[in-house]
C-alpha positions as CSV (number, residue, x, y, z in Angstrom):
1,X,131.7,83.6,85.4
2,X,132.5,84.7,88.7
3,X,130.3,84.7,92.2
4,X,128.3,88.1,92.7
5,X,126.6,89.7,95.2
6,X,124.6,92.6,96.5
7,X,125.6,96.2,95.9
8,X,123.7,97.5,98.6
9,X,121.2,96.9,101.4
10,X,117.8,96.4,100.7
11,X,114.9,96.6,103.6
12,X,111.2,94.2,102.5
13,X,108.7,94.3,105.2
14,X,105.1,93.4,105.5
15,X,102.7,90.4,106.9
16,X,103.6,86.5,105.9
17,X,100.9,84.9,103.5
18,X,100.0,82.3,106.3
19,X,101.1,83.4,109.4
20,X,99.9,86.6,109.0
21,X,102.9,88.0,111.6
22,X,104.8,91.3,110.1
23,X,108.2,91.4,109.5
24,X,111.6,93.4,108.4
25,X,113.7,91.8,106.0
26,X,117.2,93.5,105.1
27,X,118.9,91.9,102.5
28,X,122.9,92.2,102.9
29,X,126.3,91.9,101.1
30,X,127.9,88.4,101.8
31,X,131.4,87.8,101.0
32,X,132.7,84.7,98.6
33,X,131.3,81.2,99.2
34,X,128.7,82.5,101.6
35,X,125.6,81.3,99.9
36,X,122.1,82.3,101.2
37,X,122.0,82.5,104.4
38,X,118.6,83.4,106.8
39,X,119.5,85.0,109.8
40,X,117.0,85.5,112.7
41,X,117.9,88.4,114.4
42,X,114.8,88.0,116.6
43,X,116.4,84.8,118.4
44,X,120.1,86.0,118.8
45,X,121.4,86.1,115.0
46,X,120.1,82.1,114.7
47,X,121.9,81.3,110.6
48,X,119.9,78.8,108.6
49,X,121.6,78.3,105.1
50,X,119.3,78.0,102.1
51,X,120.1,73.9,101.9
52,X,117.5,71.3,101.6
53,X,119.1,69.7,104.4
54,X,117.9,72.3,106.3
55,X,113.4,72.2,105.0
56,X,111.1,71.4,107.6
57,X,107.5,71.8,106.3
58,X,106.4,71.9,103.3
59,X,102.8,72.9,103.3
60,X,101.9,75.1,101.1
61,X,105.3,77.2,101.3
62,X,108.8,75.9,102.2
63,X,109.6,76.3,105.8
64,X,113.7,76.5,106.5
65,X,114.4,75.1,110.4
66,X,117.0,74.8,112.3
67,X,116.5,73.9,116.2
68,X,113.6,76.7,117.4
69,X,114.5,79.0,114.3
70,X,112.6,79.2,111.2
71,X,111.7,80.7,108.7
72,X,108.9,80.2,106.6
73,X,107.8,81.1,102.8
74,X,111.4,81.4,101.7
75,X,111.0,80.5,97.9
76,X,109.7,83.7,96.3
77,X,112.7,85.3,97.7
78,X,115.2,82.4,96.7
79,X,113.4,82.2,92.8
80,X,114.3,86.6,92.7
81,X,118.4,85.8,93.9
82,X,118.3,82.8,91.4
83,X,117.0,85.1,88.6
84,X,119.2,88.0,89.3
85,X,121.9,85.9,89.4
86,X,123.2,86.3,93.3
87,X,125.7,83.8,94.6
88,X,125.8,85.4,98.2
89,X,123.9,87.1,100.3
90,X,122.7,87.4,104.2
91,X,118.8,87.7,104.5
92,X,117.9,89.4,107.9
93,X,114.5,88.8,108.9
94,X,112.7,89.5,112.5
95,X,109.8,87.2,112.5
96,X,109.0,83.5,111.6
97,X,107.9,84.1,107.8
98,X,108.9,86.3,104.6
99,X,106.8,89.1,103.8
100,X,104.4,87.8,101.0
101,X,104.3,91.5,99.1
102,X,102.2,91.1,96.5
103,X,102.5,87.2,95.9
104,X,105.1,87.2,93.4
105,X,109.1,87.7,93.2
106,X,108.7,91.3,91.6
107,X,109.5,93.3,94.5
108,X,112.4,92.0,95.4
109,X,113.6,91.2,91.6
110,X,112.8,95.4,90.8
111,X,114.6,96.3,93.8
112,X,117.5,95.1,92.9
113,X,117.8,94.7,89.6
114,X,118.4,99.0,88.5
115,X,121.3,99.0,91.3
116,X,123.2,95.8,89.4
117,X,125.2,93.4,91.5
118,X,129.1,93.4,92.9
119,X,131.5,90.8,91.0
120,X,133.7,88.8,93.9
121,X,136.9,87.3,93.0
122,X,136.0,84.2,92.8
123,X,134.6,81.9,90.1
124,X,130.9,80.7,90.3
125,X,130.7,77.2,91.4
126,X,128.0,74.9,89.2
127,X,126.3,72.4,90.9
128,X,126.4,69.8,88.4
129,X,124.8,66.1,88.5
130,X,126.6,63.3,87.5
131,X,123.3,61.6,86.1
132,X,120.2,61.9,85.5
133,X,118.0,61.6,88.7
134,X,114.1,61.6,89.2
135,X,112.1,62.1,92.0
136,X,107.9,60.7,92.4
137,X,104.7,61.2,94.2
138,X,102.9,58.0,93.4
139,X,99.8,59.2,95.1
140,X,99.2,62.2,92.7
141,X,101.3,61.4,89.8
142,X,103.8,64.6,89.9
143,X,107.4,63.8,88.9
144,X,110.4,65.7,88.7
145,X,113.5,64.8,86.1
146,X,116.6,66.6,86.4
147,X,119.3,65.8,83.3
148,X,122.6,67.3,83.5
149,X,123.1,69.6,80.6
150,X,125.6,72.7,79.4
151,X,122.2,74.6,79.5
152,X,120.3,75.1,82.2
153,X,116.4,75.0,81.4
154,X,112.8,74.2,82.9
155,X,109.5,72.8,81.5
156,X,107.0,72.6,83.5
157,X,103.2,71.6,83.2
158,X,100.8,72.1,85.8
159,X,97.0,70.1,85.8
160,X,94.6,71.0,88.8
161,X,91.6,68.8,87.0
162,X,90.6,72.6,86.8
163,X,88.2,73.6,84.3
164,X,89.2,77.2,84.9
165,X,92.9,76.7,84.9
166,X,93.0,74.0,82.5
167,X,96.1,71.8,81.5
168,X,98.9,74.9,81.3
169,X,103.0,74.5,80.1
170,X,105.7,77.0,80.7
171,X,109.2,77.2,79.9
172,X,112.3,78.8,81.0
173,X,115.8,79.2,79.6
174,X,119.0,81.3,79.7
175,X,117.4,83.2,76.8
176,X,114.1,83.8,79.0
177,X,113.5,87.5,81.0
178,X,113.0,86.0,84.5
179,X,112.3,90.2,85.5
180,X,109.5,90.1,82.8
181,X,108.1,86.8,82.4
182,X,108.3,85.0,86.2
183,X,108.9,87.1,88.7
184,X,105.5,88.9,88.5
185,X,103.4,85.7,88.9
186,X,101.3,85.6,92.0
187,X,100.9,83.0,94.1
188,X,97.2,81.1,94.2
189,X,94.9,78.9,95.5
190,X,91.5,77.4,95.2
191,X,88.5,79.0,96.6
192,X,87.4,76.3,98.0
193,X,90.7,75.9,99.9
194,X,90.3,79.0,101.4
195,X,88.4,78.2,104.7
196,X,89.9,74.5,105.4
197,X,93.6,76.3,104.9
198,X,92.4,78.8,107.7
199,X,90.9,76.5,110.0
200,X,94.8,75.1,109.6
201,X,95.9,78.0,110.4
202,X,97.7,78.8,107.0
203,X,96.5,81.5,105.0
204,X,96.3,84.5,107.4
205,X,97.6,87.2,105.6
206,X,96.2,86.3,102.1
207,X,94.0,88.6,100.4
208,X,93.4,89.6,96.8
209,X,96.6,92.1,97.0
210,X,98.7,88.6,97.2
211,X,97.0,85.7,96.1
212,X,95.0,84.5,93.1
213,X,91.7,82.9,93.7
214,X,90.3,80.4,91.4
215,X,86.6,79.9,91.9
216,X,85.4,76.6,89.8
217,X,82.2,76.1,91.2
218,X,79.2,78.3,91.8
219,X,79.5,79.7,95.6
220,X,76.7,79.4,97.8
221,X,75.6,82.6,99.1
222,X,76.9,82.2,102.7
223,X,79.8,81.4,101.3
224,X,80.2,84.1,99.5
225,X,79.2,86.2,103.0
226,X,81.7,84.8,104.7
227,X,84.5,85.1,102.2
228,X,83.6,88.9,101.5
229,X,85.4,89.2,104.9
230,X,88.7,88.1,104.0
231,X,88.8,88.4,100.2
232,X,87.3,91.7,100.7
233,X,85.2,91.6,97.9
234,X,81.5,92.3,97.9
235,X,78.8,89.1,97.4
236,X,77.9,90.4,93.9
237,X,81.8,90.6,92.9
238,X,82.1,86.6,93.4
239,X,81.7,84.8,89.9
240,X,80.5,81.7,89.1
241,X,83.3,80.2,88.0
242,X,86.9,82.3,87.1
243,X,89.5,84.7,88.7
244,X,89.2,87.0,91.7
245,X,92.2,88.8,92.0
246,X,93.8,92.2,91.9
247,X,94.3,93.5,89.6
248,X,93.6,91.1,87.1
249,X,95.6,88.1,85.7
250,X,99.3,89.4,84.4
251,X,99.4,86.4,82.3
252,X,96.6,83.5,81.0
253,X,99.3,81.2,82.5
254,X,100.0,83.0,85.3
255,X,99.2,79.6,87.4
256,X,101.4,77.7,85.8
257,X,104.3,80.7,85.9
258,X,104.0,80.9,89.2
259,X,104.5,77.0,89.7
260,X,107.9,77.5,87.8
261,X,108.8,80.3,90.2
262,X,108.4,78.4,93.2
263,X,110.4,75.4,91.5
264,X,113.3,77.4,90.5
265,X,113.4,79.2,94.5
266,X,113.1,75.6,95.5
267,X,115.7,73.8,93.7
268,X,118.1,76.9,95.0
269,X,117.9,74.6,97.8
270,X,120.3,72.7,96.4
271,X,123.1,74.8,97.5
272,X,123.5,76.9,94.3
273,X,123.2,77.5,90.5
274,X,122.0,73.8,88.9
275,X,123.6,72.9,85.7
276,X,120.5,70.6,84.4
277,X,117.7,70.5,82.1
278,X,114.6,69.9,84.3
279,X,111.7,68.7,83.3
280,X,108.2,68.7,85.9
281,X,104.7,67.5,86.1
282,X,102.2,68.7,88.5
283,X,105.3,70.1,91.1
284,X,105.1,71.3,94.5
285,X,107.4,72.0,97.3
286,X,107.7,69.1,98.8
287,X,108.7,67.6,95.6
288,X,110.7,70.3,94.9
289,X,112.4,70.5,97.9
290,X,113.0,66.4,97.7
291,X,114.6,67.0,94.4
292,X,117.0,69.3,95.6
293,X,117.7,67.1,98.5
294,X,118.3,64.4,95.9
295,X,120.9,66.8,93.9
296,X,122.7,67.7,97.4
297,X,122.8,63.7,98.2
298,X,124.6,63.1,94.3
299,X,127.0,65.8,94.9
């Protein structure tokens, strides 16, 4: 199979989920053995490949750096090229953080997708793994396992201790739709995460056009004040325990579809298209983004 890229142009803009700052996004052509490349055309044309070796933080999104340049939020865009199948592309962006849209990879997968993608003359290159390599978080019990395989694959299981979200598996294979089955799947968060993530200053541009909340306790009534004014829902709306979000959930497992969005946009960090069977428990990006550095460092 050989590399592809873009077609066309394609112009994203809107607010980031946690810094709340607006910006313009142009996705652009890129010529053979390009990659994914950020480019911050705010601070002189600043390029920040999409490599592991280049994350800085990792909470709550993946944050690429390099020197005073970053950009932030970067793997709902990375999980729509990896779906689509894009070897090469330049991302334009004018601020410090990707548009969050509506949460998911959707927008960028349905942009794109109609128009098809231009065929370079080049072969695509696999990043394959000579063994099988696992990364740990001994403090919460996630693990990742990568395998190398013929087929790539995911299975993923995500457990919050949620008795709303509950224990949930996904999985995800060449004969999967990413365009129907992943890409739609919202990003989301606990509602009682909501006020401790602003006071960190994360979380400024979330609303219930972008973000699922989970509510698994009964709110307190100046709570539920209080949150009215950035969930913008009304005190009667808030449940007891359940989903606020809209519109409603696109899948029971959305949670746990979501999760495997983020981990296939984050193991993209690992230069390219992985030839492995992976297998993850409880994932988040800084795992992810630590397996991927593990791939790049057994390459």
């Amino acid at each position: 199979m050989n590399q592809q890229t873009l077609k066309k142009e394609y112009i994203f803009e809107g607010k980031g989920l946690h810094s709340g700052k607006f910006s313009r996004v142009v996705l652009r052509p890129a010529p053979v053995d390009t990659g994914l490349v950020f480019i911050r055309t705010d601070l002189g044309g600043v390029r920040i490949p999409a490599l592991a070796t280049y994350v800085g933080k990792t909470r709550r999104s993946t944050i690429l750096a390099r020197g005073r340049a970053k950009v932030g939020t970067v793997e709902h865009l990375l999980s729509a090229m990896t779906g689509l199948g894009v070897d090469n592309a330049f991302i334009d962006i004018d601020n410090c953080e990707m548009p969050i849209l509506d949460g998911s990879a959707a927008p960028y997968f349905n942009a794109i997708a109609p128009d098809g993608l231009q065929e370079l003359e080049a072969p695509r290159k696999w990043i394959e793994i000579p063994h099988e390599l696992i990364v740990h978080n001994e403090k919460s019990g996630a693990w990742i396992k990568l395998v190398p395989s013929l087929v790539p694959s995911v299975e993923l299981t995500i457990d919050f201790n949620s008795k709303v979200i509950g224990v949930q598996t996904v999985r995800y294979s060449g004969d999967s739709d990413y365009g129907t089955d992943i890409a739609p799947c919202r990003t989301f968060c606990f509602f009682h995460e909501v006020l401790p993530l602003l006071c960190l200053g994360l979380a400024r541009g979330g609303d219930l056009g972008n973000a699922i909340v989970v509510v698994e306790k009964p709110v307190r009534r100046w709570q539920a004040r209080l949150m009215a004014r950035v969930l913008g829902k009304t005190v009667k709306d808030m449940p007891s325990q359940g989903y606020l979000c809209d519109p409603g959930l696109r899948f029971a497992d959305e949670c746990a579809r979501h999760k495997l969005l983020d981990l296939l946009g984050d193991l993209r960090l690992c230069g390219g298209f992985l030839k492995a069977r992976v297998e993850a428990f409880k994932p988040g990006h800084a795992l992810n983004t630590l397996a991927a550095k593990e791939v790049l460092s057994n390459i």
